[in-house]
BAGU-797247 format. One line per 3 residues: number of its first residue (from 1); their letters; for each residue x, y, z negated of N, C-alpha, C. Coordinates in nm, 2 decimals, decimal comma. Layout:
NUM	a	X:Y:Z:X:Y:Z:X:Y:Z  ...
This chain:
1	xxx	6,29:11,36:-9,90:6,25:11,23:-9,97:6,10:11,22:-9,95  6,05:11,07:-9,87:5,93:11,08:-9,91:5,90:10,97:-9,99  5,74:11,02:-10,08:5,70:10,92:-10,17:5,56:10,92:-10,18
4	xxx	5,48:10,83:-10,23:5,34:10,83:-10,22:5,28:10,92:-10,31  5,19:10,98:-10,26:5,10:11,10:-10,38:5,07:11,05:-10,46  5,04:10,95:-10,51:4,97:10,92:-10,64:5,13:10,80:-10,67
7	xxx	5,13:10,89:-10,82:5,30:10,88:-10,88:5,28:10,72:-10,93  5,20:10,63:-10,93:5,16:10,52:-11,01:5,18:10,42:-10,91  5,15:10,42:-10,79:5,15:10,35:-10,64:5,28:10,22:-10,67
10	xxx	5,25:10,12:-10,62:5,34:10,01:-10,65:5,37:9,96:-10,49  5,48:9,92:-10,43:5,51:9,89:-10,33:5,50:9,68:-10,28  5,38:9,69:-10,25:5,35:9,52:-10,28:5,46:9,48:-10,19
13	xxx	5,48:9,50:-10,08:5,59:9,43:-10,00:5,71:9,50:-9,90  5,81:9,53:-9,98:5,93:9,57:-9,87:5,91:9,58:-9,77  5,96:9,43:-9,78:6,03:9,41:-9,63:5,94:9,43:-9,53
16	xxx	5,80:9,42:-9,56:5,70:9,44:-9,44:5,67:9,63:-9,42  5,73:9,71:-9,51:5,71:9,88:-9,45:5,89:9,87:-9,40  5,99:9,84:-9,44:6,10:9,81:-9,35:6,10:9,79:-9,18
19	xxx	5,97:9,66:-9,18:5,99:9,60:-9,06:5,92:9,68:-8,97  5,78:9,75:-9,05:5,71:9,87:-8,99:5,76:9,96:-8,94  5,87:10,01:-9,04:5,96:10,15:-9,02:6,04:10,10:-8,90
22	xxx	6,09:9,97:-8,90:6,21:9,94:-8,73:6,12:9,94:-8,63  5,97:9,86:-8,63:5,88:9,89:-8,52:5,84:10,02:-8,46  5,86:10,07:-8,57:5,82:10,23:-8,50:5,91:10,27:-8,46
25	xxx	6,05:10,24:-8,45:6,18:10,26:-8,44:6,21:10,40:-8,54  6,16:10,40:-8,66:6,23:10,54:-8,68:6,40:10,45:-8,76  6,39:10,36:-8,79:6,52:10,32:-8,85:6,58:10,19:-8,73
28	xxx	6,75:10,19:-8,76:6,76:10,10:-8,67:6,87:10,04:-8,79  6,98:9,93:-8,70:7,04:9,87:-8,77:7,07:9,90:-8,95  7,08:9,81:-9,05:7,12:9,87:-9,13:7,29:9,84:-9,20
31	xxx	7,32:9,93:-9,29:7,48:9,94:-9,36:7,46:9,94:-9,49  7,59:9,92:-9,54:7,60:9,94:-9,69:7,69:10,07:-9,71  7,56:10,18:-9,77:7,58:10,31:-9,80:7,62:10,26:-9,97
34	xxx	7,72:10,32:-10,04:7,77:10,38:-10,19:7,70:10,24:-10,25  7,71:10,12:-10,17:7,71:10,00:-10,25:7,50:9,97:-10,27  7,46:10,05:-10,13:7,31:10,04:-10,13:7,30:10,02:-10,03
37	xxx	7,21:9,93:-9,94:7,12:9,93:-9,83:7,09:10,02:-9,73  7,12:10,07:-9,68:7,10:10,15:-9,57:7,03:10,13:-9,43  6,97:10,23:-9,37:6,95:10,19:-9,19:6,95:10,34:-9,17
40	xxx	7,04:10,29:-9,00:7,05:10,41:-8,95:6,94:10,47:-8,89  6,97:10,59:-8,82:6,88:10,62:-8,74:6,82:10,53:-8,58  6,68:10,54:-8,61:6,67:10,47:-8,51:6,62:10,60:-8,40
43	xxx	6,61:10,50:-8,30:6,55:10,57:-8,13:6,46:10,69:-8,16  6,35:10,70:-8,23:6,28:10,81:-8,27:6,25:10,85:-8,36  6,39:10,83:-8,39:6,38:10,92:-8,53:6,36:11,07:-8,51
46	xxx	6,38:11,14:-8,43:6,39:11,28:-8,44:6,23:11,32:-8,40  6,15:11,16:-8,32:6,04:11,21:-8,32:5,96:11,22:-8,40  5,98:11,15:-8,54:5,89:11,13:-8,68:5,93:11,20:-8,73
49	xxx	6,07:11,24:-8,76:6,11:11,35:-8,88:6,14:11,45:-8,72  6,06:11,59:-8,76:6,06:11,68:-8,73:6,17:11,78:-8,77  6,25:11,79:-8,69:6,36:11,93:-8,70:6,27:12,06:-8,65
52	xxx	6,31:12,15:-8,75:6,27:12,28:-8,70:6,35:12,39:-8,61  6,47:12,39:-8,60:6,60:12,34:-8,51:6,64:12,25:-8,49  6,80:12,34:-8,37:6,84:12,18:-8,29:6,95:12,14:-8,43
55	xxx	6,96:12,01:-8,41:7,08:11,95:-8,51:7,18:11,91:-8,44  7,29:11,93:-8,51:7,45:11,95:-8,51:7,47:11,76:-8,44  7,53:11,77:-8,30:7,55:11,64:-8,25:7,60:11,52:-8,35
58	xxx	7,59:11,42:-8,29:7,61:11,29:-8,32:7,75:11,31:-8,48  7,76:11,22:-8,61:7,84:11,24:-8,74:7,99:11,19:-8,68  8,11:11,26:-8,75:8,23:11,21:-8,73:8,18:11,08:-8,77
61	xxx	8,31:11,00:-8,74:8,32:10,85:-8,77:8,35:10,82:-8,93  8,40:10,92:-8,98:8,40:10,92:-9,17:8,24:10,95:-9,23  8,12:10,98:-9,15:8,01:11,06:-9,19:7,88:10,96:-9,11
64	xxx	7,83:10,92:-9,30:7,74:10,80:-9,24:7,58:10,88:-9,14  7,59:11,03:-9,17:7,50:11,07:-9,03:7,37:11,05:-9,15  7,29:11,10:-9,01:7,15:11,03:-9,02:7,10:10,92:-9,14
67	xxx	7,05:10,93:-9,20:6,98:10,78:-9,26:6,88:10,73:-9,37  6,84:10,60:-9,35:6,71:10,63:-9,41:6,73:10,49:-9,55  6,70:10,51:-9,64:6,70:10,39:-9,78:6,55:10,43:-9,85
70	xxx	6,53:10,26:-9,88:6,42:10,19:-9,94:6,43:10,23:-10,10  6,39:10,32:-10,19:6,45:10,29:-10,31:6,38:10,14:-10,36  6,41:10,09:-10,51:6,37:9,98:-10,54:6,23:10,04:-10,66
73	xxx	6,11:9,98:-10,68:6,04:10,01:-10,71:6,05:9,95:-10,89  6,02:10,11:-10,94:6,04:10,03:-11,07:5,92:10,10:-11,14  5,91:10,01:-11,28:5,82:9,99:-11,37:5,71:10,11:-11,43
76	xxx	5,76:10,23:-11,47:5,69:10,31:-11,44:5,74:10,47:-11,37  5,66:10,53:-11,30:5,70:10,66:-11,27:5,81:10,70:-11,27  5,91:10,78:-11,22:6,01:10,86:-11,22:6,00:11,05:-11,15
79	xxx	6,08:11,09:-11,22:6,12:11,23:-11,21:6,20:11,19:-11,05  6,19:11,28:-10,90:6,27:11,23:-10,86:6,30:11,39:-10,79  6,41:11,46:-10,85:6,44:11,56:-10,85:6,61:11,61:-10,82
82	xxx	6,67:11,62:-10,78:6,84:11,67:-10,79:6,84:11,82:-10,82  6,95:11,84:-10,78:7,02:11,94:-10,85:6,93:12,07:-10,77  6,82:12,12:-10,66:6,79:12,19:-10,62:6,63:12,23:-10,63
85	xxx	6,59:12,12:-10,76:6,47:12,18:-10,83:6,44:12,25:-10,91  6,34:12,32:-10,88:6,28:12,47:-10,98:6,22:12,42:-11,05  6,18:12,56:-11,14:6,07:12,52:-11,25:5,96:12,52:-11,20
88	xxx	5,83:12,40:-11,18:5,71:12,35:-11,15:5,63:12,52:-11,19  5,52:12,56:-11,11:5,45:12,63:-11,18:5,26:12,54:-11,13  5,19:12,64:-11,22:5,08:12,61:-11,24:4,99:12,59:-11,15
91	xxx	4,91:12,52:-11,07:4,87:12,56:-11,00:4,70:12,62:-10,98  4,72:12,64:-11,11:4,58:12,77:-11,13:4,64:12,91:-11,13  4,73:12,93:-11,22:4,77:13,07:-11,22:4,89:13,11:-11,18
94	xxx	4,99:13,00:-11,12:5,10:13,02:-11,06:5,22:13,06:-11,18  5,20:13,04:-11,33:5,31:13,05:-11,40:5,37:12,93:-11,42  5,53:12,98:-11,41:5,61:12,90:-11,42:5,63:12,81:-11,52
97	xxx	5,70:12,71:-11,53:5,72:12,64:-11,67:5,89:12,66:-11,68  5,88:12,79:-11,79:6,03:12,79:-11,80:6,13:12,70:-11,82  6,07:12,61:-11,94:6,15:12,52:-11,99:6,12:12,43:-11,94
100	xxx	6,13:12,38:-11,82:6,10:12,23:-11,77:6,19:12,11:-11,80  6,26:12,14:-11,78:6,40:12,07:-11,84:6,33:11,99:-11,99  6,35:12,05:-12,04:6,30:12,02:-12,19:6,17:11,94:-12,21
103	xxx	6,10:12,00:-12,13:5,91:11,92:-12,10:5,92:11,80:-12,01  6,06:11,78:-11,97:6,04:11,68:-11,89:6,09:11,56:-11,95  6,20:11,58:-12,04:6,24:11,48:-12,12:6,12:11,44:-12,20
106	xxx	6,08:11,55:-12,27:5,96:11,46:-12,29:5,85:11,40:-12,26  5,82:11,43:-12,13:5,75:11,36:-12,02:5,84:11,20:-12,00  5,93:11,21:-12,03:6,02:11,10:-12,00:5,98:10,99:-12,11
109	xxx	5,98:11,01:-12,22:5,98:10,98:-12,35:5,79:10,93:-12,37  5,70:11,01:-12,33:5,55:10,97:-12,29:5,47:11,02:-12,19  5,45:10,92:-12,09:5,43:10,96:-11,98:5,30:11,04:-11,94
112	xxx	5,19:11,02:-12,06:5,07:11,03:-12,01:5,00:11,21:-12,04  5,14:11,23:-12,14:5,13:11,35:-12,23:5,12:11,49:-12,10  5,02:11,55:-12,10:5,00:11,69:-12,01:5,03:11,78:-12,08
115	xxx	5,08:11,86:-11,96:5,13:12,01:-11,98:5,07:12,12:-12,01  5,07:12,18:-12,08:5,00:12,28:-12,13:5,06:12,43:-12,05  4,99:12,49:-12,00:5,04:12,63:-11,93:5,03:12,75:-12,00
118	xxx	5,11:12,80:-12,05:5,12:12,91:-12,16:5,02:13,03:-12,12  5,05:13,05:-12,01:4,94:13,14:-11,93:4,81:13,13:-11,97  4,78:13,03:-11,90:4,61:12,95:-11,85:4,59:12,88:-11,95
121	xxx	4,68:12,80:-12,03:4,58:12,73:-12,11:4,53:12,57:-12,07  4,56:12,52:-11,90:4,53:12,43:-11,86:4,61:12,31:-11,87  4,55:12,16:-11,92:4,63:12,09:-11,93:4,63:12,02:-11,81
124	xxx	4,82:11,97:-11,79:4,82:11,91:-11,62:4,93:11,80:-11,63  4,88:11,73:-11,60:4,97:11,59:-11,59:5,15:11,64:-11,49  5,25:11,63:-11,51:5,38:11,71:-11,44:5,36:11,65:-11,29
127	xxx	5,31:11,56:-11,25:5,29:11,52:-11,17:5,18:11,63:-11,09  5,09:11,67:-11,14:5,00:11,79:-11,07:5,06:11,92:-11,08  5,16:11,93:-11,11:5,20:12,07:-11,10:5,25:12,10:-10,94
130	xxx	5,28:12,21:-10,94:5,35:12,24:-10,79:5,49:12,28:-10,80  5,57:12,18:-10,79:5,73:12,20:-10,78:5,79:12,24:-10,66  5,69:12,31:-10,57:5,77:12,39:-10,45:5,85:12,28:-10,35
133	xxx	5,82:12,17:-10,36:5,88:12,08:-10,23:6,01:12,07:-10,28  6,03:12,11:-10,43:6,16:12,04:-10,45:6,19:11,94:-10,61  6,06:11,83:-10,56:6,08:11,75:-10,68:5,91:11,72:-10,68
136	xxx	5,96:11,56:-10,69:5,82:11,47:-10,74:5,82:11,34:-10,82  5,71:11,30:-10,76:5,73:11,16:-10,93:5,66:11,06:-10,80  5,80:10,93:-10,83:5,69:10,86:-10,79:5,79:10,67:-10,84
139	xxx	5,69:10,57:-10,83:5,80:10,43:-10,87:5,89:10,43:-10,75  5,87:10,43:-10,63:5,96:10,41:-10,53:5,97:10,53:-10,44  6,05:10,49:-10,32:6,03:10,65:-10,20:6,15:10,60:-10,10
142	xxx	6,12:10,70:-10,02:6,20:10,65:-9,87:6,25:10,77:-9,92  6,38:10,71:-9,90:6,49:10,85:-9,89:6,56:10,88:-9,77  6,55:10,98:-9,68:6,63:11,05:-9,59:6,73:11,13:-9,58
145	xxx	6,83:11,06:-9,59:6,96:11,14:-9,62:6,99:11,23:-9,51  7,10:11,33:-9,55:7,13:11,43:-9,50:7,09:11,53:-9,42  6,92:11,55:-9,46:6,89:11,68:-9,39:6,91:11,78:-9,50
148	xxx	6,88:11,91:-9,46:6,91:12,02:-9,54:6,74:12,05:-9,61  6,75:12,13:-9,72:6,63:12,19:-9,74:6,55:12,28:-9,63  6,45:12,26:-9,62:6,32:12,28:-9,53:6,37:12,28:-9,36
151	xxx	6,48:12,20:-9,35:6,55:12,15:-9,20:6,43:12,11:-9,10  6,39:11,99:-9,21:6,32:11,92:-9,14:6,16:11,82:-9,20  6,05:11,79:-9,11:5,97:11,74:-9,18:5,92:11,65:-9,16
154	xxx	5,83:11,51:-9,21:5,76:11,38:-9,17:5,66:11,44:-9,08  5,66:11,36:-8,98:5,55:11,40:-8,88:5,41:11,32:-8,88  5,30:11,35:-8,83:5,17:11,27:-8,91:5,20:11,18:-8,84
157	xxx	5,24:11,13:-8,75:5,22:11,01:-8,71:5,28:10,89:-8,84  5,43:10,94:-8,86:5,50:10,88:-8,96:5,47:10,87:-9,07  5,35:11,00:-9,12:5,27:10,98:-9,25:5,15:10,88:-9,29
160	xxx	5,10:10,88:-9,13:5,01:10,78:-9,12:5,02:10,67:-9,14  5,14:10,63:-9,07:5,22:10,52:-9,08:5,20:10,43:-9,21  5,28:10,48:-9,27:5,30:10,50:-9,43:5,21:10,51:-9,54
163	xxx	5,07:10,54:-9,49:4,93:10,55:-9,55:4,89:10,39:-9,51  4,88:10,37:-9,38:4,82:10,24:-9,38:4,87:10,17:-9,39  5,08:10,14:-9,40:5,11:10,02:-9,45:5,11:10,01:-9,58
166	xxx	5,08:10,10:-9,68:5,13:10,14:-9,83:4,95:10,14:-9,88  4,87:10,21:-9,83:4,72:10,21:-9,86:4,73:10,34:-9,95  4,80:10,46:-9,95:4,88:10,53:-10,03:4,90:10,68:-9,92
169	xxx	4,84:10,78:-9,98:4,90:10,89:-9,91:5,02:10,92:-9,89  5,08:10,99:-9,85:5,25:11,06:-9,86:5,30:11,15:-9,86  5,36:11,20:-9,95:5,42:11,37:-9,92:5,56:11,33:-9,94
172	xxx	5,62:11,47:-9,92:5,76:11,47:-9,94:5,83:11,60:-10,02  5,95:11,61:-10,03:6,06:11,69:-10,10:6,18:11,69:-10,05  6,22:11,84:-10,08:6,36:11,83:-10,05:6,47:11,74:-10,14
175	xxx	6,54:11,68:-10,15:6,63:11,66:-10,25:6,79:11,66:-10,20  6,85:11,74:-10,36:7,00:11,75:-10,32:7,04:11,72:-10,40  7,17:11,64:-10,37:7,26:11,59:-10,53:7,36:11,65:-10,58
């Protein structure tokens, strides 16, 4: 999944990083995936998202494959995490946050409230912690379905991309549901 580094970033216009993302060809035609928006893979896709190996030929015809969705941008911030996120640790002293789970609801509850590191002592917005590439915060994000954890990665060109139609850095995460 990618999303813009700074978790606040508001997406002024769709359809114009859509029509960016077809010009570059990394997306091509789109479907209706699970009752959402979809685009397949386009022509070079494999050259923006970077495999670290080779990948498993073309999807049976039951298997929507490859693909890429716009999430819709909402009001404030979100946790955007699945089932294969750790606990965030510090990134002064590398301790864990055991109970994240718990710190996150209430991050949920007030967003501005920082974390306190039982270690260090440092207060950090959840958004500055380091969740290991598996979980970020952000109002919207390009989601790329079906690669595996650390399979595969955005390539700078594609980051760039995304910087100058967004005005917004980009990182990414693994995510699994």
């Amino acid at each position: 999944m990618l999303h813009p580094s700074n978790p606040t970033a508001i997406l002024q216009d769709p359809p114009e990083l859509l029509e960016a993302l077809r010009q570059l060809r990394l997306i091509g035609s789109s479907f209706n995936h699970l009752g959402e928006l979809h685009h397949k893979e386009g022509p070079r896709f494999r050259d923006l998202v970077l495999f670290k190996r080779e990948v498993a030929s073309p999807p049976a015809a039951n298997d929507a494959g490859l693909h890429v969705a716009l999430s819709e941008t909402t009001s404030e911030p979100n946790f955007l995490g699945g089932t294969n996120a750790l606990a965030p640790s510090c990134p002064g002293c590398q301790n864990r946050f055991v109970e994240w789970r718990q710190k996150l609801q209430q991050w949920q509850a007030a967003q501005g409230e920082p974390w306190a590191c039982a270690r260090c002592g440092r207060r950090r917005r959840a958004h500055e912690l380091d969740w290991s590439r598996r979980g970020g915060f952000a109002r919207y994000a390009l989601d790329i379905w079906n690669i595996r954890e650390d399979e595969a990665e955005p390539s700078a060109e594609l980051l760039e991309l995304l910087r100058v139609i967004t005005y917004e850095d980009w990182t990414h995460f693994y995510y699994r549901l």
